[in-house]
N, C-alpha and C positions, 0 to 999 in steps of 0.2 A: 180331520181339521176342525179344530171349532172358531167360528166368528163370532168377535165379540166386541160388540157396538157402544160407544159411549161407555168404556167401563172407567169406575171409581177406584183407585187401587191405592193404598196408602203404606206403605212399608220403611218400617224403622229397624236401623242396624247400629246394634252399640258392641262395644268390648264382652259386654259379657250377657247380654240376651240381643235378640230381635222381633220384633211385632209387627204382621202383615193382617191389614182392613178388607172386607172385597165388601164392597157395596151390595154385589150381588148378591149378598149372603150376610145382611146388617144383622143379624143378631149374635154372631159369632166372631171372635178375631183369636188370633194364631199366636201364640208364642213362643218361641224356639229360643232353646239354648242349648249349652255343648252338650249335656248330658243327654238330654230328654227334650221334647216338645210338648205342649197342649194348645187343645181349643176350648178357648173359655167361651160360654154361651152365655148370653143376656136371660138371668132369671130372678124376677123380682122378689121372690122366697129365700134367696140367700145373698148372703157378703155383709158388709159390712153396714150401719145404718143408714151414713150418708148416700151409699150405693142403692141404697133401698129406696131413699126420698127421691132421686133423683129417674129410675125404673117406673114409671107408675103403670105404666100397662101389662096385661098377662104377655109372655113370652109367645113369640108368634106375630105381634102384629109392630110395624116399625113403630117409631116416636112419633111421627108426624098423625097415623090412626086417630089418635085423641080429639087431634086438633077440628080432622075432619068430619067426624062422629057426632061432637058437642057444636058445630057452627054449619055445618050442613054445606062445608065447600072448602076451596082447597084454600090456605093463607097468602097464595099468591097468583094471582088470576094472569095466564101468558096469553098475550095477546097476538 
């Protein structure tokens, strides 16, 4: 049995692909269709330009990283 607390799950289902998110696992999302599936992995070394500008970090550390690295604290303080 695995327990799994607070999870982020985002799954999209069309006619002809679907694409599942796990939080748990942000650098990666799923895509499935009839033939085949893959996991596309977040790597700032490839894809297309705009993909590029919008990746800034090495693969491995979330989006938020940056934020916290360069300001020395988290962007939103819970009280």
């Amino acid at each position: 049995m695995v327990l799994v607390k607070n999870r982020l799950w985002f799954e999209l289902n069309g006619a002809r692909a679907s694409a599942a998110f796990d939080q748990d696992n942000p650098e990666q999302i799923w895509i499935g269709r009839f033939a085949e599936s893959s996991l596309v992995v977040r790597d700032p070394a490839v894809g297309s330009e705009e993909q590029r500008r919008l990746s800034v970090l090495p693969a491995g550390h979330a989006q938020g990283y940056g934020t916290i690295v360069s300001t020395g604290s988290m962007p939103i303080q819970v009280r």
